[in-house]
Structure formats: structure tokens, C-alpha cells
C-alpha positions as CSV (number, residue, x, y, z in Angstrom):
1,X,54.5,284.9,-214.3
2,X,56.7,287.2,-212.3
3,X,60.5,285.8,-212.5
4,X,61.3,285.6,-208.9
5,X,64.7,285.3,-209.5
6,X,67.7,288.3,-208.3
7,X,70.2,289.1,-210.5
8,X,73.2,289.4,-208.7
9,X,75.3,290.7,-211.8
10,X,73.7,294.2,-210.8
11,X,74.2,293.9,-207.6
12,X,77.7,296.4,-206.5
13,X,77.0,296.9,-202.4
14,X,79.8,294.0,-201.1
15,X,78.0,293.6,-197.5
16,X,74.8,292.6,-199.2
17,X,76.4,290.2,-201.0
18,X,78.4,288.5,-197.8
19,X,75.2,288.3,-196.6
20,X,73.5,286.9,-198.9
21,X,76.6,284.2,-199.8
22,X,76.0,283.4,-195.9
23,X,72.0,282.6,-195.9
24,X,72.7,280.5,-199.5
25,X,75.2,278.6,-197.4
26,X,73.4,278.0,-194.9
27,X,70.1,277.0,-196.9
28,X,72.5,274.9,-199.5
29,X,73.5,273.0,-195.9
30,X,70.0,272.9,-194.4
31,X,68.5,271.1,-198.0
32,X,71.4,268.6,-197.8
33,X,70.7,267.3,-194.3
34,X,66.8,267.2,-195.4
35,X,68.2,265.3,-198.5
36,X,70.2,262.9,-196.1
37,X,67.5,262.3,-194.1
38,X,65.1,261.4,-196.4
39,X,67.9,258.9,-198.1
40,X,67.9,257.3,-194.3
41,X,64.4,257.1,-194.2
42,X,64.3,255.5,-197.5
43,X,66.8,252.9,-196.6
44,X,64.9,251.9,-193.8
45,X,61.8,252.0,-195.5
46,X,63.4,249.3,-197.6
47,X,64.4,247.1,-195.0
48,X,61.1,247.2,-193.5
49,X,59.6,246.5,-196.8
50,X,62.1,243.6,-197.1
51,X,61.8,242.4,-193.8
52,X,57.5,242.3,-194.3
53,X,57.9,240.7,-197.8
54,X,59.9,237.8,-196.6
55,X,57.9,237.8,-193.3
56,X,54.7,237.2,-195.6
57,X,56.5,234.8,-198.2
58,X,56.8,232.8,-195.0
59,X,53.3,232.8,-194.0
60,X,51.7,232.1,-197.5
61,X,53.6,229.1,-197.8
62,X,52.7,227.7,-193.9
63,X,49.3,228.7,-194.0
64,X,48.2,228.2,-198.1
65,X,50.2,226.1,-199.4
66,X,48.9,222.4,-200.2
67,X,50.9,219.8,-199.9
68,X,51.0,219.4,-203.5
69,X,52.5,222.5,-203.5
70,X,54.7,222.5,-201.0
71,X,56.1,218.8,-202.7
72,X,56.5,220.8,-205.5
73,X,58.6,223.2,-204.1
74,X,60.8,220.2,-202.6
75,X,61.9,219.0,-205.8
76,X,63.6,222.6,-206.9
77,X,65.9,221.8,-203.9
78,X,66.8,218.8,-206.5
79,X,68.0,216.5,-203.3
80,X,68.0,212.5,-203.6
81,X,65.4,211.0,-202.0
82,X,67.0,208.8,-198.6
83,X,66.8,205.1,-199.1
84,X,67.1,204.2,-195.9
85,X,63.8,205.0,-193.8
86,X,65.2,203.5,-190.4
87,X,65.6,206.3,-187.8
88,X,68.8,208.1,-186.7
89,X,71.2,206.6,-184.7
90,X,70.6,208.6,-182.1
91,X,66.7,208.4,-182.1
92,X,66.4,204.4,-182.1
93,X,65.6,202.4,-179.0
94,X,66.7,199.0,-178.7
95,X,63.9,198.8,-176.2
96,X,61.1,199.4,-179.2
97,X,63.3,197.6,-181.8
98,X,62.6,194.3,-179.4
99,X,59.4,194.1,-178.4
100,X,57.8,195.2,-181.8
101,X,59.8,192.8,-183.4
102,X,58.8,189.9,-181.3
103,X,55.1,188.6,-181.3
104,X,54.3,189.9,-177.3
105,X,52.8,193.2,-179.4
106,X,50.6,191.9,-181.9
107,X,46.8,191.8,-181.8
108,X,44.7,189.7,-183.3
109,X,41.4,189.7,-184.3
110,X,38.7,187.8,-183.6
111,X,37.3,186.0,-185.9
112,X,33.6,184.6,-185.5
113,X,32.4,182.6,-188.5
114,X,28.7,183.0,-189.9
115,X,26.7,180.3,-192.0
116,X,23.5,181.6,-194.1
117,X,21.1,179.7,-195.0
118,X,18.5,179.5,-198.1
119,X,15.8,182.3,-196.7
120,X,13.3,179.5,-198.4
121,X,13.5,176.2,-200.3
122,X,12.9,176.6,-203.8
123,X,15.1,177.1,-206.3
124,X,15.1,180.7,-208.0
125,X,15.6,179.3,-211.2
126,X,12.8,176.3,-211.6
127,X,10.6,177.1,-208.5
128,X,11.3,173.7,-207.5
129,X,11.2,172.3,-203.6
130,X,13.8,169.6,-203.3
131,X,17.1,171.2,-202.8
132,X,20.2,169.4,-201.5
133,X,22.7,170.5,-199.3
134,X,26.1,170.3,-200.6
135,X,28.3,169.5,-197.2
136,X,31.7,171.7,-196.7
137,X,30.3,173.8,-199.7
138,X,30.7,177.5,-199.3
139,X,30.7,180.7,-200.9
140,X,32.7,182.9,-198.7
141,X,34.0,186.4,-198.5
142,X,34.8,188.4,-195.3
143,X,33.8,191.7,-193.6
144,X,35.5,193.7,-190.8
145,X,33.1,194.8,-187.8
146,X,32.9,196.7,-184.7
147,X,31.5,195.8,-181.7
148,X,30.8,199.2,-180.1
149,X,31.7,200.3,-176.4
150,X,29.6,199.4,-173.6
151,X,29.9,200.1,-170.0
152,X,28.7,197.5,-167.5
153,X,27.5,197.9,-164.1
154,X,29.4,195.1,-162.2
155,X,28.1,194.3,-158.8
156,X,30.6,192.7,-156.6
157,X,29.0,190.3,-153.7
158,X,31.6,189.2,-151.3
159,X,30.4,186.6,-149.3
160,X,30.8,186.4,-145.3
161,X,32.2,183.8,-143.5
162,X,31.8,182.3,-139.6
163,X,35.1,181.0,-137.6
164,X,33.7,178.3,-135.4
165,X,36.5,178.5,-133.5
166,X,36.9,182.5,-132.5
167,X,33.7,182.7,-133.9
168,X,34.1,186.2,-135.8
169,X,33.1,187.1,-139.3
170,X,35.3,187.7,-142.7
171,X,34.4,189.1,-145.2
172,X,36.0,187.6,-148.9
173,X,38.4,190.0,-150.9
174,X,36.7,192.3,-153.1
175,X,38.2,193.6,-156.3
176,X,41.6,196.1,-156.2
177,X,40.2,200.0,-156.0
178,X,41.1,203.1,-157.5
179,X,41.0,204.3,-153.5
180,X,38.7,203.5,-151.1
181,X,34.8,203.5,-152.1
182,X,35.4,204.1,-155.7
183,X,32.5,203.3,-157.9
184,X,34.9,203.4,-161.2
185,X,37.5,200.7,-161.9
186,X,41.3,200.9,-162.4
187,X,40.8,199.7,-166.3
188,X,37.8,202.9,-166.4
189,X,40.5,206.1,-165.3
190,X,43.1,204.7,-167.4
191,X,41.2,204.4,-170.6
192,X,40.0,207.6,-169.7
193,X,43.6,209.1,-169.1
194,X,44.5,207.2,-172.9
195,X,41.5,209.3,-175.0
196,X,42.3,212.7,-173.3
197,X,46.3,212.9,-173.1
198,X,46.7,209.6,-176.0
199,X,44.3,210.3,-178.3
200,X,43.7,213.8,-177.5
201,X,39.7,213.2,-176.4
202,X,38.4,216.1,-174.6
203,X,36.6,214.7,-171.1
204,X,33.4,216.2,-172.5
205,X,33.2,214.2,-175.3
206,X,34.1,211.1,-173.3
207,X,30.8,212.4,-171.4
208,X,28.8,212.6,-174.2
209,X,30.1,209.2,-175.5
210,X,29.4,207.6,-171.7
211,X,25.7,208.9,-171.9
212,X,24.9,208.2,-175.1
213,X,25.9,204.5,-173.9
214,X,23.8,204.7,-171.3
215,X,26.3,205.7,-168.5
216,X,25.3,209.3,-166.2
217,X,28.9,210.9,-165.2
218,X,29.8,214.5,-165.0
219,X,33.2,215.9,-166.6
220,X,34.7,216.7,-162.9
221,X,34.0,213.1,-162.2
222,X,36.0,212.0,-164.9
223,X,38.4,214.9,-164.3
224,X,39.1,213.3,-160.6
225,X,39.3,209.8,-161.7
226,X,42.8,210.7,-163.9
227,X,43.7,212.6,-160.6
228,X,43.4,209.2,-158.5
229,X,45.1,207.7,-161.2
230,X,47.8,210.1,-161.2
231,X,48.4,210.0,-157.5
232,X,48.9,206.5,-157.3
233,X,51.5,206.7,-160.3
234,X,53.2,209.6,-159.0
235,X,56.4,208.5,-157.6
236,X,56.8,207.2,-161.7
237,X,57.7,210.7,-162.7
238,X,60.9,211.4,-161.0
239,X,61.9,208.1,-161.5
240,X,61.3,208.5,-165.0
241,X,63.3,211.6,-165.3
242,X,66.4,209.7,-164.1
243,X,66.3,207.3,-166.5
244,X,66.5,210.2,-169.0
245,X,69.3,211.4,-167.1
246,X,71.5,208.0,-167.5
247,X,71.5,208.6,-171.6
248,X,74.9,210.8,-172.9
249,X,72.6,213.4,-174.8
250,X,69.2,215.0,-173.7
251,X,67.2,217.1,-176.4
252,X,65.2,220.1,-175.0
253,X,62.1,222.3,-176.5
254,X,59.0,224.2,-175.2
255,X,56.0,225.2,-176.6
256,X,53.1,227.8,-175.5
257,X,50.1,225.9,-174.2
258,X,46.8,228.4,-173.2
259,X,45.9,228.4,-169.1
260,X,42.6,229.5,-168.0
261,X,43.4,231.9,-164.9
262,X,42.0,234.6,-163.8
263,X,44.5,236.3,-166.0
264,X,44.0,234.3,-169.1
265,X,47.8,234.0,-169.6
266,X,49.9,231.2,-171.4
267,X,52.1,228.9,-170.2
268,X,54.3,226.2,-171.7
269,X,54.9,222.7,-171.7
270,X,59.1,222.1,-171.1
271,X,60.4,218.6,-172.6
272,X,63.3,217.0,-171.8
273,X,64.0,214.0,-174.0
274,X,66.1,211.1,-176.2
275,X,65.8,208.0,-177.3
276,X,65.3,206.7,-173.4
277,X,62.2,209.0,-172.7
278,X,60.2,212.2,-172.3
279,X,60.0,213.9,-169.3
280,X,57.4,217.1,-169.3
281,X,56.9,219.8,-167.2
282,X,54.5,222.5,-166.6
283,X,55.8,226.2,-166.4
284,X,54.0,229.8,-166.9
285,X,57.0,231.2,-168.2
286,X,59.7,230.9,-170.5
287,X,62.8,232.0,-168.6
288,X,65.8,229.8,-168.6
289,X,65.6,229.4,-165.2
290,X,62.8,226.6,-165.9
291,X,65.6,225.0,-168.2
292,X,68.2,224.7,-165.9
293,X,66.1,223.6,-163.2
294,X,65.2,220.9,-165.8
295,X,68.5,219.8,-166.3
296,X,70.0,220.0,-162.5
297,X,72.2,216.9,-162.3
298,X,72.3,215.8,-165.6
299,X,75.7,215.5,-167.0
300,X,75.9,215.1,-171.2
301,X,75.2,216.5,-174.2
302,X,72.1,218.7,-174.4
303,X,70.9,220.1,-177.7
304,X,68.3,222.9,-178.4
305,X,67.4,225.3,-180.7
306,X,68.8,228.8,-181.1
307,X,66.1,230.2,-178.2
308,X,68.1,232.6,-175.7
309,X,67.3,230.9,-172.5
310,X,69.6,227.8,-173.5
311,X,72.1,230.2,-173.8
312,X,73.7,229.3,-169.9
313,X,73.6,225.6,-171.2
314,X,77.4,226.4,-172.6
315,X,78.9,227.5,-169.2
316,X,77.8,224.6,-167.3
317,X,79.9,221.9,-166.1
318,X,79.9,218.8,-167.4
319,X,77.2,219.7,-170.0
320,X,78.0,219.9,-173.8
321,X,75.7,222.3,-175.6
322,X,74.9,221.6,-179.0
323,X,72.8,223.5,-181.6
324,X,70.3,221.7,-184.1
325,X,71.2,221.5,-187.2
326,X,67.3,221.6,-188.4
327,X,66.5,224.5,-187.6
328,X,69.6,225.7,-189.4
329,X,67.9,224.1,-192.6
330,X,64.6,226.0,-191.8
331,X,66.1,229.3,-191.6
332,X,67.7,229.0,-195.1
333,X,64.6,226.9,-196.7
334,X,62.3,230.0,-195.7
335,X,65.2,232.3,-197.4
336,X,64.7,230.3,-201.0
337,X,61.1,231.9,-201.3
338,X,62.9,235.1,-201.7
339,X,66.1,234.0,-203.3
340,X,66.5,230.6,-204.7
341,X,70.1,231.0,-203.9
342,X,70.2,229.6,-200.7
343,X,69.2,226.4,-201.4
344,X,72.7,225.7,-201.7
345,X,72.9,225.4,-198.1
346,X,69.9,223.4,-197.9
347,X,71.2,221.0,-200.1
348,X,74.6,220.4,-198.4
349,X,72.7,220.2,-194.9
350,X,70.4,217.4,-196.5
351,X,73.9,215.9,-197.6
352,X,74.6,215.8,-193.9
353,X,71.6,214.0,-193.3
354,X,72.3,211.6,-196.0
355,X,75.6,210.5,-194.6
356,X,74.3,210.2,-190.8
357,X,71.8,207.7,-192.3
358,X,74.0,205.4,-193.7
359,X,75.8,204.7,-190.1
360,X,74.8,201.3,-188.4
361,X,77.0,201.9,-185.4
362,X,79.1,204.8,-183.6
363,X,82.2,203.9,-184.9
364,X,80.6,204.0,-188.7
365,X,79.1,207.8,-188.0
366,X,82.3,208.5,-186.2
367,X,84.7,207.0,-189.5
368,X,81.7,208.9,-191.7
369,X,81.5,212.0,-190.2
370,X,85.3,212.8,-190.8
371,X,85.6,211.5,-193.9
372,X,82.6,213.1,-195.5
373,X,81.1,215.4,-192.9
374,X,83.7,217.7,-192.3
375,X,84.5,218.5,-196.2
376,X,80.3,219.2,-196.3
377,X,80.3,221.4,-193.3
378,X,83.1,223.8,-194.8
379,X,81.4,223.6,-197.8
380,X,78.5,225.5,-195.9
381,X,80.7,228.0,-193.8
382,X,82.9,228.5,-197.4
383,X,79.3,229.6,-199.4
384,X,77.9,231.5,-195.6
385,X,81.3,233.5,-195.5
386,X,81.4,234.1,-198.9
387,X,77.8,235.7,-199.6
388,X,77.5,237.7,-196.1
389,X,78.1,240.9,-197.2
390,X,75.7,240.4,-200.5
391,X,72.4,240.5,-198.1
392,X,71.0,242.9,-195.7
393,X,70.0,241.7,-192.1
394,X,66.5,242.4,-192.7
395,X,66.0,239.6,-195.5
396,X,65.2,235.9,-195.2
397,X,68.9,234.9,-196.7
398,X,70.9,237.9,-193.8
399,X,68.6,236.4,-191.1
400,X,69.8,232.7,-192.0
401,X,73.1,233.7,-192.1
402,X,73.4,235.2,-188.8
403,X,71.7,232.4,-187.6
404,X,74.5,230.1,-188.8
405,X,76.8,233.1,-187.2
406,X,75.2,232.9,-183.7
407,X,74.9,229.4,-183.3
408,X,78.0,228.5,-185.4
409,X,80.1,227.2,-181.9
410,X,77.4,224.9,-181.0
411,X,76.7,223.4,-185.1
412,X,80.3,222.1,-185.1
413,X,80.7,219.8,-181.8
414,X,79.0,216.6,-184.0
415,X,82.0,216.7,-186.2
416,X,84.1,216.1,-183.2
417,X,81.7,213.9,-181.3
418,X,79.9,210.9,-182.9
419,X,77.6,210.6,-179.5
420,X,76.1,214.5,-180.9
421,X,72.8,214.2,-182.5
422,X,72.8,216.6,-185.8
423,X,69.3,218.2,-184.2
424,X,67.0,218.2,-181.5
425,X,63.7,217.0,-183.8
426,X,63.4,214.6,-181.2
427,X,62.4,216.9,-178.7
428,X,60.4,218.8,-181.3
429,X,58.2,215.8,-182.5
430,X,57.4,215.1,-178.9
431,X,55.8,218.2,-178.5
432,X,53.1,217.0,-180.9
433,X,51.8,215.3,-178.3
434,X,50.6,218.7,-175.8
435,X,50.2,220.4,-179.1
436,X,47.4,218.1,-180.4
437,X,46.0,218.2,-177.3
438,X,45.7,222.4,-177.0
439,X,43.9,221.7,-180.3
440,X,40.8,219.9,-179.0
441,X,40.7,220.4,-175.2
442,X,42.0,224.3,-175.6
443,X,43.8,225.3,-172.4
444,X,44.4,223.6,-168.8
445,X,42.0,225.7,-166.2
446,X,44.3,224.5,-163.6
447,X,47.9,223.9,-162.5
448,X,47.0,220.4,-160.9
449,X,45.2,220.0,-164.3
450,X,48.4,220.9,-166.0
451,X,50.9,219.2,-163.6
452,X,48.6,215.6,-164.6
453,X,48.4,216.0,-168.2
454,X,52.3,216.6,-168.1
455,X,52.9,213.4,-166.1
456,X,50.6,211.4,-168.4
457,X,52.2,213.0,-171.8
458,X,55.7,211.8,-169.9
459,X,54.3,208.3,-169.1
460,X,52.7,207.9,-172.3
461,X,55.2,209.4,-174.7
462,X,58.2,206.8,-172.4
463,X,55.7,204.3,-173.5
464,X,55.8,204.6,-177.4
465,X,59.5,205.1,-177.1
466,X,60.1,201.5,-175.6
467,X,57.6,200.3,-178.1
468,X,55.2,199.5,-175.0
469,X,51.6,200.2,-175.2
470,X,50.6,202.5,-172.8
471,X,47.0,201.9,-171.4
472,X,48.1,198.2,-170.4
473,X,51.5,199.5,-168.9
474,X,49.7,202.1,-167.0
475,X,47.3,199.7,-165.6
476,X,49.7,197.5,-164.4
477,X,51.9,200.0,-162.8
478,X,48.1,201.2,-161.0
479,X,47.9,198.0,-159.9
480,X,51.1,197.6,-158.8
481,X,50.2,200.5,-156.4
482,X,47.5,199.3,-155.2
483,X,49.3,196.1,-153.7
484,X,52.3,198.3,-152.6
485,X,54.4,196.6,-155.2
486,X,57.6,198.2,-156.6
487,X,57.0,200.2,-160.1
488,X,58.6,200.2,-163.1
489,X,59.5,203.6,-165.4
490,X,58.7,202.5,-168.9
491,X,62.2,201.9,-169.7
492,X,62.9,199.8,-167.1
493,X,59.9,197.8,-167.6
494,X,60.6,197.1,-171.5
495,X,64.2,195.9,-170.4
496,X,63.2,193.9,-168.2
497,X,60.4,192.3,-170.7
498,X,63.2,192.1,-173.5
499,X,65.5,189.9,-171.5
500,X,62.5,187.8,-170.6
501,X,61.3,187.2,-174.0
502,X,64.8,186.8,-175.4
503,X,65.4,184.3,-172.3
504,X,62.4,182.3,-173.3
505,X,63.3,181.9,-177.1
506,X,67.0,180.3,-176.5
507,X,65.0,178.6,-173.9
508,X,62.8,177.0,-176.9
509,X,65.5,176.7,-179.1
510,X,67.9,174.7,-176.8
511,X,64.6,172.7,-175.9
512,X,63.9,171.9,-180.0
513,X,67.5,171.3,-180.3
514,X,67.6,168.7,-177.7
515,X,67.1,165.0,-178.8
């Protein structure tokens, strides 16, 4: 092989050689910026190899992980189990606490009793005919049954009457419409308001169902019989919203729900919640404006996640803004697939649970949160501050961290004010509700269709709150209607029905104390 090499040591003409020295130079410089360059790509070739690996660490464990797994993965965060299973302070209703306590919410059974007879009188066991009956002898067991759905055809004959003194006709009262020449009772559109936005039904399965019990009835039927409903329960919603209002902390989430337009685009359902109520609302978007036309005139602590849009919350007046200290948890939980290391923040936030669950009234969570709070919370800043520069952004641990970073104002109001929920999972469970619903009926193909199911996942969700149950509350605030009588907002409704029922029990036990 020819050696391509020049040998300078023979070289003697000095302007070759300053030439030369200069196109080495210049070549030496141009390898070095290629050298540098590749290094940066590297390095970001790493971080996006980082940022994919703990992107798909995340996903395995939502989307294959069994529970089994998943439990086993709980027990390497080597946390005590929580003895006591009541809910936060925050999250309880006095309302609920009540009424589920007292007997006004338990069902019974029926119970129909059967006796069988001898199919034939011999005995199986010496063929012989005369058998005696042994009165108030039984073998018995029992067995549950169900009596299935039926729909019955009622026809309502209201008789005429004569005055023999003006002599003109009248006609008796018939029963209380949906609106005027309905064919489908009040008790009909709010079952069928329960299955869809309760029980998540879809109104073509209700149709199925209906047929299949002998009742003909088309899905836009159905669709218009929650509408009637809806309008004659309307003024409920506003009124509901207020009584949200009148609690010292409101929790606030969305979440994407499909919409069938001509565009096919995606809106989301808005909430608006505590330990009052839910309030939900409809939107295409997911700008902040929807949030802070939400939240015009309420006054109070409002918590939410680390979403951008809540980010005006903390220059309004009059409004506390508080971040949740959940989703805190989540970010550094996700970071223990790829280092195990930051369980140590997931263990001091579960400490933090620990201690808010042990508080029976504010004063407790205040005395508790100072005492043992505080030291747990600086505990968590000390080990954030202290392994910051030890990750890159990219990872699962550098994206928790700034997480704590960003929201790090809002995290530290609850150790200053006992009335601050540690997270906003109240406003996240409530979103089950729309959620499970997307899940069987798919989208909203309209925004009335959207604005109703809203109103009905705010009436409903109040409802469960107050410990009330919602199909016989909604039919007595229909009926209410109907007669022009004044409504009640769940919350209202369950007071009221707690002072009654605790008025009636001293009533009995002043009457059985008397001689």
C-alpha cells in the first residue's frame, strides 16, 4: 500500500511550509467542531433515550401491570398500611354521615314465604299411603330472586261531572305530567336519566331492554324524555353551584370527553367541587378562561393540579390557590420505576397522609400539622434540594423534581392553613362519573346533549355527596315542578331532612322518657 504520508523533515521551501501549518490548522479546527458536535448530538440522543425509557416504564406499568403486580410494587415503598379508613377531613359530609346512619336509607327486602308440599302420598322409603302431617314442621333454607322489569300501559279514565246549578262539565284531575300530552310518566324519564348518566346505560340499550319487555320506543324518544326532565329541573343547576360556593375550599379538574361534530373534535367536562357538591360544565376547550368563568364570585381556597390554566387562580382576590399534593406523589412514584430512590419522597408524602388521617376536628389537623407536618414537609424539600443537580430534566426523578419546584408556592399553604385540603382527589374521583360514561355511550353528538348530561352528573354526583339517593330526589324535585313548588339543591334538601329526622328522635325519646 502506497504510504500517503509527506515527510516534512525534507521539506526546506519556508512558504510551503506556512502554508501548509495554515490548512493543518484550519482542518485540526474544523475536526474539532465536527467532534463537538457529534458529543452534542450524543447528549441529546441520551436524553431523548432517557426521556422514552421512562416515558415507556410509565406505560407498561398503567397499561400491563395486574393488580397483583402493581400491589407488589406497593410494598417496596415499605409504608404502614392507614388504620383509619374514614375519609379526610375535608371530604366528609355531615349531610351523608346523617342520613346513612339513620334508618330513612335502608331497603328492605321483601320477603314472600313458600310451602311445598309431598308431589304424592307415599312414603319413598316403604311405599306406604298414610302419611301424617307434622304441623309447624319445616325444613327451611332461603333463596334470593328477582322479579324482572316490566312496563305497564296505565290508562287513566277521569270521570266527568254535571253542576246542576251552572250546569257545566268537570272533568276530575288526571295524573301530574312530564308536560302536556306526555305518553311517559315522571318515574319513566327519571329512571331513564339514572341508567344513562347513574349507571352509565347507553339509551340504546335501554331500547333494547324496553323491546325486549314488550315496550316499542325509539332512542330520540328516550333522548327527549331526559330533555323534559331536565327543563323542568333547570333552575336546580345554578342553585346548586351556589351552595358549592358557600364551602371555604372548592377543588377543580377537567377531563377530555369525545363530541360528535361536524369536526369530530373533543371537548371536556369542567368540575367544580368539595364536600358540599359537584357542579359540571360543558366546554370545547381547555383554556383558563372556562376556569375562571367557573369560579366568578367564589371567594376561598381553590386547589387544582399543576395544569397551566389554573395558573391566574393565584392573582385573584380573595382566592387562595393551592396545589395537590397527590399528584406530587404521582410524579415521584412513576420516577421509582427508573430509580428506586425516589421513593423516599413517596414515603414522606404518605407520612403526610398518615397524620391528616388521624385529625377528628380542625383544631386536631391544625395542632397536627405543626407539630408533625412541618418537620415532614422539610424533610421532602431537604432530600428535593439536595439531589437536584444528580438528575437530568429529561428523567422520571428531574421531571418530579421540577414539578415540586413549580408548584412548590402552592404545596406549602396547608401547613399554614388547617381549612387547605392536602389534594384535589376530590375533584379527580368525581370525574369518574363523565369518564365511565365516555366508556359506554362514546361521545355527546350534541351540545344540548352535553349541557343535560352535565346537569344530571351535577345533580346526581350532589346526591351521593349528601348521602341522598338520587332517582327518588330527582323525582320529587320533578314533581315539585310540576305543582310550581319551590325546589331544593341536594344539599339543602338533606339538611333539611337531617334536622327532621333528628327532631323526630328527641321527639321519641322525650315521649319514652315521659311517665
Amino acid at each position: 500500500m502506497k504510504n500517503l504520508r509527506y515527510d516534512f523533515d525534507k521539506e526546506t521551501d519556508k512558504d510551503f511550509l506556512k502554508e501548509a501549518g495554515k490548512m493543518l490548522q484550519e482542518r485540526v479546527i474544523h475536526l474539532e467542531l465536527e467532534n463537538l458536535q457529534l458529543k452534542l448530538e450524543k447528549t441529546q440522543d441520551e436524553e431523548i433515550k432517557t426521556k422514552l425509557t421512562g416515558e415507556l416504564l410509565v406505560l407498561r406499568r398503567r397499561v400491563f401491570d395486574s393488580k397483583q403486580e402493581k400491589k407488589e410494587k406497593l410494598k417496596d415503598l415499605k409504608k404502614e398500611k392507614r388504620k383509619n379508613k374514614a375519609n379526610l377531613l375535608h371530604n366528609q359530609n355531615e349531610n351523608k354521615k346523617d342520613l346513612e346512619g339513620s334508618n330513612t336509607g335502608e331497603i328492605e327486602l321483601s320477603v314472600e314465604e313458600i310451602e311445598h308440599d309431598l308431589s304424592h302420598s307415599q312414603c319413598p322409603h316403604c311405599s306406604n299411603t298414610e302419611l301424617n302431617e307434622l304441623k309447624g314442621l319445616f325444613e327451611e333454607s332461603t333463596e334470593y330472586d328477582v322479579n324482572a322489569t316490566y312496563y305497564l300501559l296505565k290508562r287513566h279514565k277521569r270521570k266527568k261531572y254535571k253542576c246542576n246549578h251552572c250546569q257545566k262539565i268537570i272533568t276530575a284531575k288526571g295524573p301530574e305530567k312530564l308536560k302536556a300530552g306526555a305518553q311517559f310518566s315522571v318515574q319513566m324519564a327519571v329512571q331513564i336519566a339514572c341508567d344513562k348518566f347513574q349507571y352509565h346505560l347507553p339509551l340504546e340499550r335501554q331500547r333494547i331492554k324496553m323491546k325486549n319487555a314488550g315496550l316499542e320506543v325509539s332512542v330520540k324518544t328516550l333522548f327527549s324524555l331526559t330533555g323534559h326532565l331536565y327543563q323542568l329541573l333547570l333552575p336546580l343547576e345554578e342553585l346548586n353551584k351556589q351552595d358549592i360556593f358557600t364551602g371555604e375550599y372548592a377543588c377543580m379538574d377537567e377531563s377530555p370527553l369525545n363530541f360528535f361534530n361536524p369536526q369530530k373534535s373533543r371537548g371536556y367536562a369542567w368540575t367544580v367541587s368539595n364536600h358540599i357538591g359537584a357542579y359540571y360544565q360543558f366546554e370545547p376547550t381547555r383554556s383558563g378562561d372556562v376556569a375562571k368563568e367557573m369560579i366568578r364570585g367564589f371567594q376561598g381556597i381553590v386547589v387544582t393540579d399543576g395544569y397551566g390554566s389554573y395558573g391566574f387562580l393565584g392573582d385573584q382576590e380573595g382566592i387562595l390557590h393551592a396545589y395537590c399534593w397527590s399528584h406530587v406523589r404521582r410524579y415521584f412514584f412513576d420516577a421509582m420505576g427508573e430509580d428506586k430512590r425516589a421513593g423516599a419522597v413517596v414515603d414522606l408524602i404518605d407520612r403526610l397522609y398518615e397524620i391528616e388521617h388521624q385529625a377528628a376536628s380542625y383544631e386536631d389537623l391544625k395542632y397536627l400539622r405543626e407539630k408533625y407536618s412541618q418537620a415532614i414537609y422539610n424533610d421532602i424539600e431537604a432530600w428535593v434540594n439536595e439531589n437536584e443537580a444528580h438528575y437530568l430534566d429529561s428523567t422520571l426523578t428531574g421531571k418530579a423534581i421540577n414539578y415540586f419546584y413549580n408548584q412548590k408556592d402552592g404545596l406549602v399553604h396547608f401547613l399554614t392553613n388547617e381549612k387547605v385540603p392536602l389534594d384535589n382527589n376530590m375533584a379527580e374521583r368525581r370525574q369518574r362519573c363523565p369518564v365511565m360514561g365516555k366508556r359506554n355511550y362514546l361521545a355527546f353528538r350534541s351540545i344540548d346533549g352535553a349541557d343535560i348530561g352535565m346537569f344530571f352528573y351535577s345533580i346526581i354526583e350532589s346526591c351521593k355527596t349528601n348521602g341522598l339517593e338520587p332517582s327518588a330526589y330527582l323525582q320529587e324535585m320533578a314533581l315539585r315542578s310540576i305543582r310550581k313548588e319551590e325546589l331544593e339543591t341536594p344539599y339543602r334538601y338533606a339538611s333539611r331532612l337531617k334536622e327532621e329526622i333528628g327532631r323526630k328522635l328527641i321527639e321519641q325519646l322525650s315521649g319514652g322518657a315521659s311517665p
